[in-house]
N, C-alpha and C positions, 0 to 999 in steps of 0.2 A: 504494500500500500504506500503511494505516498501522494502528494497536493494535487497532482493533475487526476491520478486516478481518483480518489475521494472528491475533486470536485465532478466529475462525468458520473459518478453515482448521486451525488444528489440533483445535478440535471438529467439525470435520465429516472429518477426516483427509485432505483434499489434501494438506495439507503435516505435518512433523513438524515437533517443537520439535529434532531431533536432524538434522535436515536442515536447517532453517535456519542451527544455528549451527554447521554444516559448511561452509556458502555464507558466512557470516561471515569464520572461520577464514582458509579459502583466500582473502575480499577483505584483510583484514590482511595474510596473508602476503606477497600480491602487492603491497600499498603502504603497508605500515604506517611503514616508515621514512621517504617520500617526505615526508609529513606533518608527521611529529615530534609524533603527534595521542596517541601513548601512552605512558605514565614504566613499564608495566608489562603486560606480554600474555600470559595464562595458557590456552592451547586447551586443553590435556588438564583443567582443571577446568569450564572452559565446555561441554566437550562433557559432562563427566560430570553439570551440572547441567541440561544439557538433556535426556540419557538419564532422567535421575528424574523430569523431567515430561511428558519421554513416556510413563511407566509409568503416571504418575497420567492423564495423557488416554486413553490404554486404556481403562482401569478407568471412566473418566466421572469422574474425582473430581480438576476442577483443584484447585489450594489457593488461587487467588483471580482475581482480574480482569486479574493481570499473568503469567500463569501460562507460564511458556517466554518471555517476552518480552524480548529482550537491552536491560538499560538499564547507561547509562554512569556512572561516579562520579569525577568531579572530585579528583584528585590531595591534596585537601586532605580528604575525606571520608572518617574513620579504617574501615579494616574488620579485623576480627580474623584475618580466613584472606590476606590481600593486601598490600604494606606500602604504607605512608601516607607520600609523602616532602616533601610540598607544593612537588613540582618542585626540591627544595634537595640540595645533598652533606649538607647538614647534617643531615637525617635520613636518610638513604642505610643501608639493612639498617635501619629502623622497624619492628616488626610491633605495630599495639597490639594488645593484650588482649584487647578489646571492639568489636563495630559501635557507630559511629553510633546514632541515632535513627533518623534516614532512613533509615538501610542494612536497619536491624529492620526499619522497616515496605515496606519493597521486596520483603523476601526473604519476610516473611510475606503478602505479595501472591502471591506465586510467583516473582517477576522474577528474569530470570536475570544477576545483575550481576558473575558472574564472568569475565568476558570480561577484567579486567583495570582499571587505572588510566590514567587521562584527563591528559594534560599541559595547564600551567598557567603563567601570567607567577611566577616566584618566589614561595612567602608569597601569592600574590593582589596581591601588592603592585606592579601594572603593567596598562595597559591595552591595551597591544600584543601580550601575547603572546610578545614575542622577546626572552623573560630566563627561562631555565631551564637544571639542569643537566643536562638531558635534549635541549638543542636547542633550537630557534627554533620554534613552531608558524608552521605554511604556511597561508594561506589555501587553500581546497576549490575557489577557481575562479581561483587564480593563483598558482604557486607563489615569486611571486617577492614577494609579499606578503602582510601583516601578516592574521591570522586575526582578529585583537582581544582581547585579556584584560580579566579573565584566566582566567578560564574557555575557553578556545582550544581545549585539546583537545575539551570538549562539543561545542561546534559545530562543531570537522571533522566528530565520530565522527558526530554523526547527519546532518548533509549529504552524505560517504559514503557512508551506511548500513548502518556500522560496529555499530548500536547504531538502535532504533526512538526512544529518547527516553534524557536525560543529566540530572545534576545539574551545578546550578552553583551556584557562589555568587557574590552583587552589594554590595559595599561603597559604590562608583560607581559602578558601572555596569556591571560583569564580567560580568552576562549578558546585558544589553541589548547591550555594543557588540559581542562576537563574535556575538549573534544577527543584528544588522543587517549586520557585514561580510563574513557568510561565509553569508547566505543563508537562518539559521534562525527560527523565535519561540521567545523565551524569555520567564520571566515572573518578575519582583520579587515574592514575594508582601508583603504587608503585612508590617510589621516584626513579628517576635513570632508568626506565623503558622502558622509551621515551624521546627521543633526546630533546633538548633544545638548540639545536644549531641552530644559527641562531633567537632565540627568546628574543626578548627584552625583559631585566630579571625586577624582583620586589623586590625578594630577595634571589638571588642564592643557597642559601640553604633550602629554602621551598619547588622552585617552581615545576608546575609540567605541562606539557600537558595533557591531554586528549580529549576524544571523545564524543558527546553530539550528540543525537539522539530521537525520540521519542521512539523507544522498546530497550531492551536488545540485541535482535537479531543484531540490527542495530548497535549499541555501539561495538558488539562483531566482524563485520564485518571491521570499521573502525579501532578500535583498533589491527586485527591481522595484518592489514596493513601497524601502523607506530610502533611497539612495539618493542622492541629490541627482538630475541630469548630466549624460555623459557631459565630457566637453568639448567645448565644439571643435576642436583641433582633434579631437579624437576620431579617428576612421579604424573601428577592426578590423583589421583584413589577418586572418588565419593562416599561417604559414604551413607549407605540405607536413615539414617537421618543424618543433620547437627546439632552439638551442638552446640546450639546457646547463648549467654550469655543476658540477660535482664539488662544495667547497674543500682544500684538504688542508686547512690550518683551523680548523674549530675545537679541536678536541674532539673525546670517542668517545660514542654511548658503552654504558657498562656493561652490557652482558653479549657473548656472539651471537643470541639467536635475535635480538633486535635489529645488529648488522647485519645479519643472515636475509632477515625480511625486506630491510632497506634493499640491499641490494638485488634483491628476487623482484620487488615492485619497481623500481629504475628500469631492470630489463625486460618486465611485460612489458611495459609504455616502449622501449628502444625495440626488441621483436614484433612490436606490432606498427612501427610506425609512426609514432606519436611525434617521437622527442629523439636525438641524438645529445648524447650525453659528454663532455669533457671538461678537465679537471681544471680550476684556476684558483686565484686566491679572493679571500676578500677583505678589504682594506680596515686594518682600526677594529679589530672585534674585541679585545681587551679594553679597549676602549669607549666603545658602546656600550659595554656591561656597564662599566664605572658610571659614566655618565647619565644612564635607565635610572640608578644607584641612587643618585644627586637629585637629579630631577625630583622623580618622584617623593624623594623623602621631602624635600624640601616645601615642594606645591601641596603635599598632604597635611605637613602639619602646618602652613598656612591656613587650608582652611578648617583645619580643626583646633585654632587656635584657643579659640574662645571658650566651647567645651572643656579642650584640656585642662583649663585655669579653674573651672566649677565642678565638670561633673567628669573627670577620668576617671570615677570609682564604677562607671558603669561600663565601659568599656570591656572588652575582652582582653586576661592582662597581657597575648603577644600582641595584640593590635596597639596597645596603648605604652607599651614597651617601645614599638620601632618609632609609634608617634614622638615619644617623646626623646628619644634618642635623637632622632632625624631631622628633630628641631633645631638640632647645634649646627648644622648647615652654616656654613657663613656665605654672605650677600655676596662676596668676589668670587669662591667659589659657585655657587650658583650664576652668576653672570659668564663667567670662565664655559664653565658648562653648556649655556645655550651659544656661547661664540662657538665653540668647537662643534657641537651639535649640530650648527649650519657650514661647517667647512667639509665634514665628514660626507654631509648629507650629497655638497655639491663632486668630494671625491668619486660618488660611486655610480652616479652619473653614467659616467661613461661606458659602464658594465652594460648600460643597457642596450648598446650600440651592437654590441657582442653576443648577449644574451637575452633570451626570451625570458626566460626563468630560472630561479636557483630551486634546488631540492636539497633538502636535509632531514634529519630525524626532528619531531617535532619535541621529545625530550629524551633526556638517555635511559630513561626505565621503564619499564611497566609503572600500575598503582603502588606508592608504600603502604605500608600500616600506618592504620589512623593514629598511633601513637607514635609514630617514626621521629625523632627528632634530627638524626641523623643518618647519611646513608653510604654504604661504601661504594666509592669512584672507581672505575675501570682500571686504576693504581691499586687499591685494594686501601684506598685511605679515607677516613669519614670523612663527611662533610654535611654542610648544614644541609636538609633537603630542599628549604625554600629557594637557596641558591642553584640543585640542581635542576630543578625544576625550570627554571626559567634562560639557564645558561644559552639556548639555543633559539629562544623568542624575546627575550628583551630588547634584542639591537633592534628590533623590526619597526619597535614603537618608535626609538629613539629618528629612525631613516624614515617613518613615516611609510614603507611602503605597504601594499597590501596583500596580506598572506592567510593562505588557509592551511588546515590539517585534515589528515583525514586518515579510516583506519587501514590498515593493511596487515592483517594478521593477528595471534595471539603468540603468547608466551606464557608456558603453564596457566591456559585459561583465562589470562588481562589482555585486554585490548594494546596493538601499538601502533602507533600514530606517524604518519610525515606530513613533512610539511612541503609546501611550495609556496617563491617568493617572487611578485614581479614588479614593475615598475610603477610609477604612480600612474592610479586608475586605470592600471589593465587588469582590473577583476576578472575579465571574459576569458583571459589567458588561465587563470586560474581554475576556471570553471569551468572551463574547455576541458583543461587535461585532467581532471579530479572526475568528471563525466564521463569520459572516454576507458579512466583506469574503472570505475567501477562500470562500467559495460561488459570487461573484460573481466572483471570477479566479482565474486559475491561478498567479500568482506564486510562491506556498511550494512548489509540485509541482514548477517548473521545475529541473533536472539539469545538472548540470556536464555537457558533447559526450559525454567519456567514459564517465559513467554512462549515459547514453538506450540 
């Protein structure tokens, strides 16, 4: 099942939009707590907005392409009828005013996003997942592990099938790593791409929306929904193959059956035609990390300046830890930071003259344990996990460009994720080849035992 097939059932009425999000309903109520996948579950609104689009498929008159379609909104994405808590006590009883941007253009798709609010790592400010006042998000194919934040709740809800497609948002890497740990594709759009209004920020300069889905297809449905218009300089024209870069100064994921899979899914795309693949470098990656580092600390405890001073006792205490660590930023630093941040940006430039797209491992592990605090490096040396997590998606925020993950395999039963990167606003390049590779496998289709 995904959005084009479930929209053609309810134009052609096999199914109703008030029947599906019955079968919804009763899958939350039977496991919505197991999860910790939702900060908020409203049925009786869900089902009332699926009764009004049943009314209008009656009559022939969807209101748009997402019409009855349950999608999920990330804990952090204000809506006016739902409260907005960013997984914190600290806005606990929130209602804002107004939706979103994205929420506007969902609803004026027809999307049915009443189903409730999506649990999140505190603030977005976490990459595990397992720092909210609402509980620990569970991974979808083990509950004894880490979903990935912080976007966590998206990708249970739609691995599930809580929800056909979810928003996220990716500061590090928030929709790439629960995309990869728990199963789903999600997608970075290019910075600037998709509105952010209306979304409680992390770090105003990183941050990003996106769409998180089980297929490409799906990601590329929600995404032409809330995306800003291409640009006009923009012409896609699809090249026979995509030049693809293989980066080899990144450092190595930890275990060989994840290299094993990266490189098994590189060569279906190359034996089928997609992509031709070769090896270069890519500039300043040590220093992207550092830089994600800065940034972020700094624009976070900006704007959590105010709370820190009254009420950090409600906090989550790693959330409120880095906050207040992060605060010691100093102003030269932080200015240093965004000079270098644009010199960086215009180095890599020219990759794109060469390159269609980069390919890499979306992180170097499968899920940890939800109590992981550290993990061992492909050296055989610990290291913090939040930092491994992100070692391969952070520069992307800092470069601004736009990148998805997606899965390709298991490793004793966890999902593992790649990713692809291209230039600014060629999403279509990325959607190209992430559609083409699962044409060619079934990897994104595959189902926790329990759902089959």
């Amino acid at each position: 099942m995904n959005i084009a097939v479930l929209r053609s059932r309810f134009l052609n009425k096999t199914v109703s939009p008030r029947e599906w999000a019955q079968t919804v309903v009763r899958q939350i109520e039977h496991e919505g707590e197991r999860y910790h996948g939702l900060t908020h579950f409203d049925p009786s609104q869900f089902l009332a907005e699926a009764e009004q689009s049943e009314q209008r498929f009656q009559k022939g008159q969807p209101k748009g392409p997402l019409d009855g379609i349950p999608i999920g909104l990330k804990d952090l994405i204000e809506t006016q009828d739902m409260p907005t808590t960013g997984g914190s006590a600290i806005l606990d009883g929130y209602r804002p005013k107004a939706d979103a941007e994205v929420v506007r253009r969902l609803k004026d798709a027809g999307a049915n996003v009443a189903v409730g609010k999506l649990n999140l790592h505190e603030f977005a400010y976490g990459t595990t997942g397992t720092s909210s006042y609402f509980g620990p998000c569970k991974n979808p194919w083990d509950l004894r592990r880490m979903a990935g934040g912080s976007s966590s709740g998206t990708a249970i809800a739609v691995q599930r099938n809580w929800v056909m497609g979810g928003l996220g948002t990716d500061t590090g890497g928030s929709i790439r790593i629960p995309a990869a740990l728990s199963g789903v594709t999600g997608l970075k759009p290019t910075y600037g791409r998709v509105s952010t209004q209306g979304v409680i920020p992390l770090a105003w300069s990183l941050d990003h929306v996106g769409p998180m889905a089980r297929s490409a297809l799906d990601v590329r449905e929600i995404f032409n929904v809330i995306r800003d218009a291409d640009p006009e300089a923009l012409t896609p024209v699809q090249p026979k193959r995509y030049r693809v870069l293989w980066p080899k100064n990144l450092g190595k994921v930890y275990t060989a059956a994840i290299d094993g899979l990266t490189v098994e899914a590189v060569e279906t795309l190359n034996e089928a035609g997609v992509i031709t693949v070769a090896e270069d470098l890519l500039p300043g990656w040590e220093e992207l990390l550092l830089l994600q580092h800065i940034l972020v600390g700094a624009e976070a405890s900006a704007f959590h300046w105010a709370w820190l001073q009254n009420r950090a006792h409600l906090y989550q205490a790693d959330v409120r830890e880095r906050l207040q660590t992060r605060a010691s930023v100093l102003a030269v630093q932080y200015i240093e930071a965004l000079r270098r941040r644009q010199h960086l940006i215009e180095e890599y430039q020219p990759l794109w003259q060469r390159w269609d797209a980069i390919v890499l491992p979306t992180v170097p592990m499968t899920a940890p344990l939800l109590d992981d605090l550290e993990i061992e490096n492909d050296q055989g040396v610990l290291e913090d996990v939040r930092v491994s997590l992100v070692k391969f998606t952070a520069p992307f925020n800092v470069l601004g460009f736009p990148a998805i993950s997606h899965p390709i395999g298991f490793e004793q039963g966890l999902p593992v994720g790649l990713q692809w990167v291209a230039a600014d606003n060629r999403e279509d390049v990325l959607l190209d080849i992430v559609a083409k590779y699962q044409i060619l496998t079934d990897w994104h289709s595959t189902l926790p035992v329990d759902l089959i």
